[in-house]
C-alpha positions in Angstrom: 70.1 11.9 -29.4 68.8 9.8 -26.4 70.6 6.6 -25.2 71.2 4.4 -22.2 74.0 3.4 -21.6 74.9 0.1 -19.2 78.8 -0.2 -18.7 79.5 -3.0 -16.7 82.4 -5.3 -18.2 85.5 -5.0 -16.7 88.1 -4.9 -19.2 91.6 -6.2 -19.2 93.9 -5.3 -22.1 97.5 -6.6 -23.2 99.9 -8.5 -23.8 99.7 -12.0 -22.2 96.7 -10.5 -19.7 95.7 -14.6 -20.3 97.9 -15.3 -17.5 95.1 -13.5 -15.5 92.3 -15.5 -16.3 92.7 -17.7 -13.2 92.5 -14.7 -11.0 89.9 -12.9 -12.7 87.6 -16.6 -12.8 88.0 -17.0 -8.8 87.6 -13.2 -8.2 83.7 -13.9 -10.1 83.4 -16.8 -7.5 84.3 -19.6 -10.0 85.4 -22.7 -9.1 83.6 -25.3 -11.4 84.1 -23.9 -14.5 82.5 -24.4 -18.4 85.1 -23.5 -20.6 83.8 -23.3 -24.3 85.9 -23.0 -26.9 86.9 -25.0 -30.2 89.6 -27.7 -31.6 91.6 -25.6 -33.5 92.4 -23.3 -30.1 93.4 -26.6 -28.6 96.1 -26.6 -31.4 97.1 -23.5 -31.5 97.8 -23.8 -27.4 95.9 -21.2 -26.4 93.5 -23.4 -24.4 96.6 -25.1 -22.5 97.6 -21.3 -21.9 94.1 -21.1 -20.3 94.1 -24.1 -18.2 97.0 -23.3 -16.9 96.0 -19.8 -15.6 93.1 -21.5 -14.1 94.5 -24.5 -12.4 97.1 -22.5 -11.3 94.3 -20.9 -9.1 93.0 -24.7 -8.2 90.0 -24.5 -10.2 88.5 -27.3 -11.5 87.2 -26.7 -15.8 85.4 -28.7 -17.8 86.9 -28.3 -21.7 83.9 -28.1 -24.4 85.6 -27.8 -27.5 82.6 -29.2 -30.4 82.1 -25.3 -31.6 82.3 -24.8 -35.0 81.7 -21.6 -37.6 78.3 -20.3 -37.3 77.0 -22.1 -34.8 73.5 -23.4 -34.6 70.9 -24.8 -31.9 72.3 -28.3 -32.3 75.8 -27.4 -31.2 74.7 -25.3 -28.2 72.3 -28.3 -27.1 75.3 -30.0 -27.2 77.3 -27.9 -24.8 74.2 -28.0 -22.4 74.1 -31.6 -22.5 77.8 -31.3 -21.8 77.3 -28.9 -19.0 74.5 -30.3 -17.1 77.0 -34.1 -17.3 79.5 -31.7 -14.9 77.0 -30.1 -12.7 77.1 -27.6 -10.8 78.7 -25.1 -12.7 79.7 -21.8 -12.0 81.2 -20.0 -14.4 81.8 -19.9 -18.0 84.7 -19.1 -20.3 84.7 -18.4 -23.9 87.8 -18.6 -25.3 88.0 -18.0 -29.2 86.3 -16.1 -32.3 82.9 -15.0 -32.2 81.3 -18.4 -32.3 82.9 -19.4 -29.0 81.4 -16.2 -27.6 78.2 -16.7 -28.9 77.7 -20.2 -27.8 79.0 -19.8 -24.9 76.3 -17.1 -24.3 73.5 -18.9 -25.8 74.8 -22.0 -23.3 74.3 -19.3 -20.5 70.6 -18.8 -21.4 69.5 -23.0 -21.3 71.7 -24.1 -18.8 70.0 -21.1 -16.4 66.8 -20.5 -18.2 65.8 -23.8 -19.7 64.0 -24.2 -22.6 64.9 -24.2 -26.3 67.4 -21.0 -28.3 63.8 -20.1 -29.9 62.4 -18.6 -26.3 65.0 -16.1 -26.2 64.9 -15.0 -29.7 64.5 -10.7 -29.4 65.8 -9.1 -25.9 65.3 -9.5 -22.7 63.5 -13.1 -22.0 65.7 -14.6 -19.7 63.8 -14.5 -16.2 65.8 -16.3 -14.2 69.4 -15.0 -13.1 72.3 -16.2 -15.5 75.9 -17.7 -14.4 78.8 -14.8 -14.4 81.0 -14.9 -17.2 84.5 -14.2 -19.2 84.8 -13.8 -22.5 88.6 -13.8 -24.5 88.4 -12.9 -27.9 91.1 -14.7 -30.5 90.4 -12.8 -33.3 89.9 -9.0 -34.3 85.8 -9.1 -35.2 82.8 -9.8 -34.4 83.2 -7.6 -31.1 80.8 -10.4 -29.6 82.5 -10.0 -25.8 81.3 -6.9 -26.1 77.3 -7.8 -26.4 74.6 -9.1 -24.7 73.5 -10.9 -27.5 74.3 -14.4 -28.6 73.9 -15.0 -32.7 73.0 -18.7 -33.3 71.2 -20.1 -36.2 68.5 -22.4 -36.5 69.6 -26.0 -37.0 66.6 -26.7 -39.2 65.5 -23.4 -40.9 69.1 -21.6 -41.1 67.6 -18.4 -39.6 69.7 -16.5 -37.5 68.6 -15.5 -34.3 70.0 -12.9 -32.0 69.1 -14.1 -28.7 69.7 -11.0 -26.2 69.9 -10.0 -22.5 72.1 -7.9 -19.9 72.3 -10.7 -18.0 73.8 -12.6 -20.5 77.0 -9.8 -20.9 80.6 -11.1 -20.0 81.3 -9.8 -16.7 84.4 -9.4 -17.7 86.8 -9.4 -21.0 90.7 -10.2 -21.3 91.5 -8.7 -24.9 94.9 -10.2 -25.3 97.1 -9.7 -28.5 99.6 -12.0 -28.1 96.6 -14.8 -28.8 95.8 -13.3 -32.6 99.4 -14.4 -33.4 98.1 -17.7 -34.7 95.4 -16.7 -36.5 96.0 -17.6 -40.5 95.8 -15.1 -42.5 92.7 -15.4 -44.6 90.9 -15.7 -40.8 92.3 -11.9 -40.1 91.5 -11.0 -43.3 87.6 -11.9 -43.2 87.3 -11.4 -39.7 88.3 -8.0 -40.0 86.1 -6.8 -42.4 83.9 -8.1 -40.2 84.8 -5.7 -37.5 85.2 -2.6 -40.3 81.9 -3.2 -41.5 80.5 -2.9 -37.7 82.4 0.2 -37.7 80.9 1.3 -40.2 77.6 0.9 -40.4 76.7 1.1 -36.4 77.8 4.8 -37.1 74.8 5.7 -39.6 72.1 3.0 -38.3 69.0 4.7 -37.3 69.6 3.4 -33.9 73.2 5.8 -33.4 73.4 8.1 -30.8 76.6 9.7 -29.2 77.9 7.1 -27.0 77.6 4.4 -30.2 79.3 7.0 -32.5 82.1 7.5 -29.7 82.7 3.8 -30.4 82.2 3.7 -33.8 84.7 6.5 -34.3 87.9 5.0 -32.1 87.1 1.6 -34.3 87.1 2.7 -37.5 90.4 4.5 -36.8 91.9 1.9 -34.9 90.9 -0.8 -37.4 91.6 0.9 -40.7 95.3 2.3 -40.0 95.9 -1.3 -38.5 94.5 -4.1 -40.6 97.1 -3.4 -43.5 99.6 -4.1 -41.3 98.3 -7.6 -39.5 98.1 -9.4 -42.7 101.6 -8.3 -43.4 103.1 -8.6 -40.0 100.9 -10.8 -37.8 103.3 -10.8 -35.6 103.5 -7.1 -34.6 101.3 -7.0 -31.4 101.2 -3.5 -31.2 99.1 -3.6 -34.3 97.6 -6.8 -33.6 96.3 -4.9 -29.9 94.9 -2.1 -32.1 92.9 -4.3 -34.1 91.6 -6.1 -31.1 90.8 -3.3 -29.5 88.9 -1.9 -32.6 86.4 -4.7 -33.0 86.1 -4.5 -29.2 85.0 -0.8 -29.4 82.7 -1.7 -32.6 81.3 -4.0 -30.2 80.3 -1.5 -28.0 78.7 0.4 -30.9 76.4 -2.5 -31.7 75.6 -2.8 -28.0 74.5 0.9 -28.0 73.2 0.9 -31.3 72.7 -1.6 -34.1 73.6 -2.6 -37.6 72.3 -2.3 -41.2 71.6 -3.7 -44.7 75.0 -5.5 -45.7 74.5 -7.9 -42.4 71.2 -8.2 -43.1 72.1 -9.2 -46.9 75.3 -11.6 -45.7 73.1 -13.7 -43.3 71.3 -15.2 -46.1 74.2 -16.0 -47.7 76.2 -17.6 -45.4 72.8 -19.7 -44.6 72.3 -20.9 -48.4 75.8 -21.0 -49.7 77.9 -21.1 -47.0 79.8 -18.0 -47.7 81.8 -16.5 -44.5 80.1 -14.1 -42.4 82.8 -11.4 -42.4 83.2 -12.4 -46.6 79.6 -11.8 -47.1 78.9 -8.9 -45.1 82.4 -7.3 -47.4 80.9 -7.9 -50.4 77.7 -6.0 -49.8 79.2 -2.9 -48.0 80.0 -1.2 -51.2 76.8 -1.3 -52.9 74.9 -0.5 -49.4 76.5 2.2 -48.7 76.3 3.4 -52.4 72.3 3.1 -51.4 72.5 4.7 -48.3 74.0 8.0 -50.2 70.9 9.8 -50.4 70.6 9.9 -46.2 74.2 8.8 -44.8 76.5 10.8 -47.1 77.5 13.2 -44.0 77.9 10.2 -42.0 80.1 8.7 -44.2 82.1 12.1 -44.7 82.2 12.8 -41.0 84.1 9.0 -40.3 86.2 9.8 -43.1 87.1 12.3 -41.5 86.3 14.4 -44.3 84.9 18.4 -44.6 81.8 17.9 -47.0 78.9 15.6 -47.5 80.5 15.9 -51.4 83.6 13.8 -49.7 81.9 11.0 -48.7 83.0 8.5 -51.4 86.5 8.9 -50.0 85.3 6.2 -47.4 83.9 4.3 -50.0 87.1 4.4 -51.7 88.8 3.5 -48.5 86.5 0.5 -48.0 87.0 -1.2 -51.4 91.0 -0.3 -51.0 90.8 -2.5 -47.6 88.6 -5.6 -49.5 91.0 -5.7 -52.4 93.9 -6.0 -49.5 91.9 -8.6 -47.6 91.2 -10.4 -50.9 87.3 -10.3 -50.5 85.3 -11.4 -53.4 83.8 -9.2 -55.1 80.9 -10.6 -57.1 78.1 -12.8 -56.1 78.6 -14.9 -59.6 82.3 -15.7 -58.4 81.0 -17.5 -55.0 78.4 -19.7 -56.8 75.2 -17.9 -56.3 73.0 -18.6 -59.2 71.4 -15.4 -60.5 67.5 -17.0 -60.0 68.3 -17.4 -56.4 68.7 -14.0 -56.0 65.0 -13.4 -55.2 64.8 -16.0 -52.9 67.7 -14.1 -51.1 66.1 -10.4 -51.2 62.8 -12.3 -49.8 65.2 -14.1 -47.0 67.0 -10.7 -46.5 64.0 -8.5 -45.4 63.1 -10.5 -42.3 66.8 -9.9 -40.9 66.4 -7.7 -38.1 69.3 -5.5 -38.5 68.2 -4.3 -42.2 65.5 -2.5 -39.9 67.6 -0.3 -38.5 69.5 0.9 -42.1 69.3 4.6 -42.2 67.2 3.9 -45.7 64.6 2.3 -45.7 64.6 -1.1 -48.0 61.9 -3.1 -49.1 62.5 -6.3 -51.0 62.6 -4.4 -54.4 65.6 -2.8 -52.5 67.1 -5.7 -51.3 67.1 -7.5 -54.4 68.6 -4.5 -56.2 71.7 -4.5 -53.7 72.3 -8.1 -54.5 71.8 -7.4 -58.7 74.1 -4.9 -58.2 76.8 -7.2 -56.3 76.3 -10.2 -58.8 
C-alpha cells in the first residue's frame, strides 16, 4: 500500500504537561496570543490553568470562549471578528473538545486567508501562510489535534464541511490527562465512541494503508481495554492517559487515511435532530459494519485480533458490549426520528464525503437500508 506520510507535530504527553504551555507558546514565537476555547472550560479551571502557564511566560492572550457543540460558520466569524478587535496575533490555542479544535483551525484559515469557511471546503486552498498553533485536547475523541482538517457546519444549510490543509496542523499538541478529570460522564461516554468508531473504521476505509493501520491498531487497543474503566473511575489517570492517547492515535489514522459510512450516516443526524456526533456515529457502527461483512470481515478479524475471517463478529460483539456500557441509543425511533424522514436522511447521507471512502460501496438504496435497519 502507498502512503505519504507528513509527521510534523511535536507531541507532549502527561500528567499536568499544561504547565508547559507557556514555554511551548513562546518557543513557536507567540507573544499575542488567540486562545479559543469554551465557557464550560472556564468552569472547570482548566482555562485559569492555561493562563497561568502563559502569563507566567509574560504573554499577553486574548480569551474567546463563544464555542459551542458543533460549531458552524457563524461561531467562527465570530472568533475572527474577535481576533482581528486584538490584532496582531500570533498564535493560537485550542483548549477543549473537538469543537475548540476545529474552530480554532477554521479561525486559522480567515483570519490568514480571508474569505468565507465555503473557500476552503476540500484540501489544500489556503494560499497564504497560516499562524503556528497548539492544540490541548480535554476529552478522549474526536483526535481533532491530530488533523489538518477543521469540521464546521454551515450556519444556513447544516452541511458539514471539512475544511483541510497542512498548514492548518497544530504545530504542536499537549495531551494532558489530568484535564479529562472533569469531564461528566455521559461526555466520556459519547466522546469515546467517537474515538472507537475512528478506530475502527479508518482501519478498513479504502483509503488505509500501513502507517494509518499502525494507528488504527494502538487505538483500538488502547481505547477498548480503557474506556470501561473511565466511566467507572474518571479519576484514574493512567487510564484516563490511555484513552487520550487512543483518540490521539485514531487521529493520526484519519490524517493518513479516512473514515466511512456510520460518519457519513451520523452527520445528517446530528444536523436534523440534533443527536450527538459521537451518539450518532455509535448507533450506526453496528449495522455498517454488518454491511461491510462481505469486503472487511478480515479487517475486522485482524483488529480483533482474531485468526479467521469466520471470527470477525467477535468485534462486532465487542462494539455493541462497549455501546451498552456507554449507554448509547440504540434505535433511531428512541431519539425521535420519524420513520418518513428516513429518505430524506439516506439522500442527505450520500453527499457526506467520508461514506466515499467505505470499503463497500453504498448508494442511497444502501444508505437508507443502514438507517431501516437502525430504526
Amino acid at each position: 500500500m502507498s502512503f505519504d506520510f507528513h509527521p510534523t507535530i511535536c507531541t507532549l504527553f502527561g500528567e499536568n504537561k499544561i504547565v508547559e504551555l507557556g514555554a511551548l507558546a513562546k518557543e513557536l514565537g507567540g507573544r499575542r496570543i488567540l486562545l479559543v476555547s469554551d465557557a464550560g472550560l472556564v468552569c472547570a479551571g482548566h482555562v485559569a490553568r492555561a493562563l497561568a502557564s502563559l502569563q507566567k511566560e509574560a504573554l499577553e492572550v486574548f480569551l474567546f470562549t463563544e464555542v459551542e457543540e458543533n460549531p458552524t460558520t457563524r461561531h467562527v466569524e465570530n472568533g475572527v471578528r474577535f481576533a482581528q478587535a486584538h490584532q496582531p496575533i500570533d498564535l493560537i490555542i485550542a483548549l477543549g473538545g473537538g469543537s475548540a479544535m476545529d474552530c480554532a483551525k477554521a479561525i486559522n484559515f480567515l483570519l490568514t486567508n480571508g474569505g468565507k469557511m465555503e473557500d476552503y471546503w476540500g484540501m489544500g486552498k489556503a494560499s497564504q501562510p497560516m499562524l503556528p498553533s497548539i492544540g490541548v485536547p480535554t476529552t478522549a475523541g474526536t483526535g481533532s489535534e491530530a488533523q489538518s482538517y477543521a469540521l464546521i457546519m454551515h450556519e444556513h444549510t447544516h452541511r458539514k464541511m471539512a475544511c483541510g490543509d497542512l498548514k492548518a496542523r497544530f504545530r504542536a499538541v499537549i495531551l494532558d490527562p489530568t484535564l479529562l478529570t472533569s469531564v461528566p460522564n455521559k461526555v466520556a461516554a459519547i466522546t469515546g465512541i467517537d474515538a472507537i468508531a475512528h478506530a475502527i473504521e479508518s482501519y478498513v476505509c479504502m483509503r488505509r494503508n500501513t502507517i494509518s493501520q499502525m494507528f488504527s491498531r494502538e487505538a483500538w487497543r488502547l481505547l477498548e481495554k480503557n474506556f470501561e474503566v473511565i466511566l467507572r473511575e474518571p479519576e484514574n489517570l493512567e487510564a484516563q492517559g490511555a484513552m487520550l492517547l487512543g483518540a490521539h492515535f485514531a487521529g493520526h489514522a484519519i490524517e493518513n487515511a479516512m473514515l466511512g459510512a456510520a460518519h457519513a450516516c451520523a452527520n445528517p443526524l446530528t444536523a436534523k435532530y440534533g443527536l450527538a456526533h459521537g451518539a450518532a456515529v455509535g448507533l450506526m457502527l453496528p449495522h455498517v459494519m454488518r454491511y461491510n461483512y462481505a469486503v472487511a470481515a478480515y479487517g475486522y478479524a485482524e483488529l480483533a485480533n482474531t485468526e479467521s475471517e469466520g471470527d470477525a463478529n467477535a468485534l462486532l460483539e465487542r462494539v455493541i458490549a462497549l455501546l451498552n456500557c456507554a449507554k448509547i441509543p440504540r434505535r433511531l425511533a428512541d431519539c425521535g426520528v420519524e420513520r418518513s424522514a428516513l429518505p430524506e436522511l439516506a439522500q442527505a447521507a450520500t453527499l457526506e464525503w467520508t461514506g466515499k471512502f467505505n470499503p463497500r460501496a453504498l448508494d442511497t438504496t444502501a444508505f437508507l437500508q443502514l438507517y431501516e435497519a437502525a430504526f
